[in-house]
N, C-alpha and C positions, 0 to 999 in steps of 0.2 A: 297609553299603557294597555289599555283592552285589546287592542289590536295586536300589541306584539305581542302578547299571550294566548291570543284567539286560536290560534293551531293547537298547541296543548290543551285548551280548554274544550275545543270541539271534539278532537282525537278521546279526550277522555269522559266524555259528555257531563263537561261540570258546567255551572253558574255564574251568570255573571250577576253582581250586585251592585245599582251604581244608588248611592244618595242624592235624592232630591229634595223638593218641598212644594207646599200646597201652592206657592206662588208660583210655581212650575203651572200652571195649569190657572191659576186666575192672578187677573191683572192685580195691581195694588199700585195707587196713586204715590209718585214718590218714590218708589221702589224700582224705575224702572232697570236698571244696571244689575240689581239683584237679578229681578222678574226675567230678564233677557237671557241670562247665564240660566238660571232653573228650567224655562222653557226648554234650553240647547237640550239639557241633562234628560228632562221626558220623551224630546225627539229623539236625539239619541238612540235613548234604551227600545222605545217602542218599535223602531226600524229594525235596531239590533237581535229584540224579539221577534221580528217577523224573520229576517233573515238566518236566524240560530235555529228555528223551526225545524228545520228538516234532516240537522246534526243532533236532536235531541237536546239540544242546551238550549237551561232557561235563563229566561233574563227578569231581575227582580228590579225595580225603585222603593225605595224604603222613602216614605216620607215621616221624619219626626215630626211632631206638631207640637206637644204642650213647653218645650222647653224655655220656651219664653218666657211665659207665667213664672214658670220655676225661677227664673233668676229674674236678675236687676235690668236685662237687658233691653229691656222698652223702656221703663224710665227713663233711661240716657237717651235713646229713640225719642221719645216724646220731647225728650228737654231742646234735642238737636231740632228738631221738627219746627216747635213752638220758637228756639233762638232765629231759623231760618224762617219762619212767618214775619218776624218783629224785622228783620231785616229789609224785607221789600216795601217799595215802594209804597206809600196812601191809596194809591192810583191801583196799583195789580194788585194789591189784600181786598177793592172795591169790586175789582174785576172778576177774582175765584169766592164774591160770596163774605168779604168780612171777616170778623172774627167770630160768628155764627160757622161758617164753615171750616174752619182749622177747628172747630169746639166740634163740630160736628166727623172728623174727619178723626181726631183722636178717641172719639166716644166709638165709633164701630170700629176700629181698628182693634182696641181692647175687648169689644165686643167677638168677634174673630177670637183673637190671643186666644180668650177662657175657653171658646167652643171646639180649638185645635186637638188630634185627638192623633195618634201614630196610625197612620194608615200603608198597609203594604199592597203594591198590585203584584203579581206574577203570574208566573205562565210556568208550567212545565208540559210538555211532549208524550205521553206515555206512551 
């Protein structure tokens, strides 16, 4: 979608704004399908910012952070997390660490959650 608008956008030195997130930029165990897509979204824009430079158009990522806390949606995250812990194997819960590590692994993860905060990068040209 960026690209078929990119001529008008240049031609009129607007913005582009794409959404991301913190896990754009660090890993999170478990997440990797998120993480992978979010990375694309920061590469993206950062290239897109280098190459909009010189048309005057900026390029922004907005990354929301606290939304999480705000709703129920880690709960269900943890519950699925903890449902797939109980599912493996004796052998592979022994192998990632026990249930010391899934305790360990839901405790910074909410840890994270609370510290999540809206961060915007951008660029503009002047």
């Amino acid at each position: 979608m960026t690209n078929a608008f990119l001529p008008l956008i240049r031609q009129h030195q607007g913005r582009v704004v794409n959404v991301g997130s913190l896990l754009g930029r660090l890993s999170a165990m478990y997440s990797s399908g998120y993480c992978i897509s979010k990375f694309g979204v920061e590469a993206f824009s950062d290239i897109l910012r280098l190459e909009m430079t010189r048309f005057n158009v900026g390029v922004s990522i907005i990354e929301p952070g606290n939304f999480m806390s705000a709703t129920a949606i880690m709960n269900d995250a943890y519950q699925s997390c903890r449902h797939l812990w109980n599912q493996l194997d004796e052998s592979l819960r022994k192998d990632y660490g026990g249930e010391e590590a899934i305790d360990t692994l839901i405790g910074v993860t909410e840890l994270v959650v609370k510290k999540l905060s809206v961060s915007v990068y951008t660029s503009r040209v002047k």
